[in-house]
C-alpha positions in Angstrom: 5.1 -15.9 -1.2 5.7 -14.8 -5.1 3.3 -13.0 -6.6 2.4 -13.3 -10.2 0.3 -11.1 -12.9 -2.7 -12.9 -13.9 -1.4 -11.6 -17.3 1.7 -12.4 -18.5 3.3 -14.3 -15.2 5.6 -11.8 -14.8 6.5 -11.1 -10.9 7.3 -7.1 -11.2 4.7 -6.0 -9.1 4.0 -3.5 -7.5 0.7 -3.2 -4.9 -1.3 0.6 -4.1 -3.4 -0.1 -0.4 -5.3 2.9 1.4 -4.1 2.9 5.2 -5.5 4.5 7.9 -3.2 5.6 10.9 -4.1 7.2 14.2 -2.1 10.5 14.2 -1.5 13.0 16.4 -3.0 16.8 15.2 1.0 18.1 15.2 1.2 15.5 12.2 -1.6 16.5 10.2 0.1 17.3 6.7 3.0 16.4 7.8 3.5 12.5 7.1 6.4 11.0 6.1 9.0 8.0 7.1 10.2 9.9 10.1 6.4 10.5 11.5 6.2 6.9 10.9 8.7 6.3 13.1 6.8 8.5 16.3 5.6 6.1 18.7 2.5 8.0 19.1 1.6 7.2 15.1 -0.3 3.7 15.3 -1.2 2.0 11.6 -5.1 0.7 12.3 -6.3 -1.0 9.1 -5.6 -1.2 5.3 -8.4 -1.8 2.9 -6.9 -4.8 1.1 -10.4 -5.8 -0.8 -9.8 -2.6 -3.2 -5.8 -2.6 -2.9 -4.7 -2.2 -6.9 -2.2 -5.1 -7.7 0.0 -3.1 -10.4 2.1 -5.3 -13.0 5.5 -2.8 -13.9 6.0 -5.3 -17.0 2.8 -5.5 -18.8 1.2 -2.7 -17.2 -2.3 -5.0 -16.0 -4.0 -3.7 -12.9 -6.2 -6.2 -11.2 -8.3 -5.0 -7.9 -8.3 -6.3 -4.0 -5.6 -9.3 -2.6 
């Protein structure tokens, strides 16, 4: 599915979303792809109702998905 900036149509977009993971404690400051990649790293939720929905052409910001 396209998306498109309630703007100017344009479909260079680009979305921000807060994620919360279950790490373990030899993680903590320390994420990156390769902790990503640890089995013991588990992605529990992402708070899509105040993800920002970024337009890279006209620069329009537009709040949740």
């Amino acid at each position: 599915m396209k998306m498109y900036c309630q703007k100017c149509d344009g479909t260079n977009i680009r979305i921000h979303v807060d994620l919360t993971v279950s790490i373990d404690a030899d993680h903590a400051h320390r994420i990156n792809k390769t902790t990503f990649r640890d089995k013991e790293v588990e992605l529990w939720s992402a708070n899509w109702p105040k993800a920002q929905v970024i337009c890279n052409d006209c620069g329009f910001v537009s709040i949740g998905c």
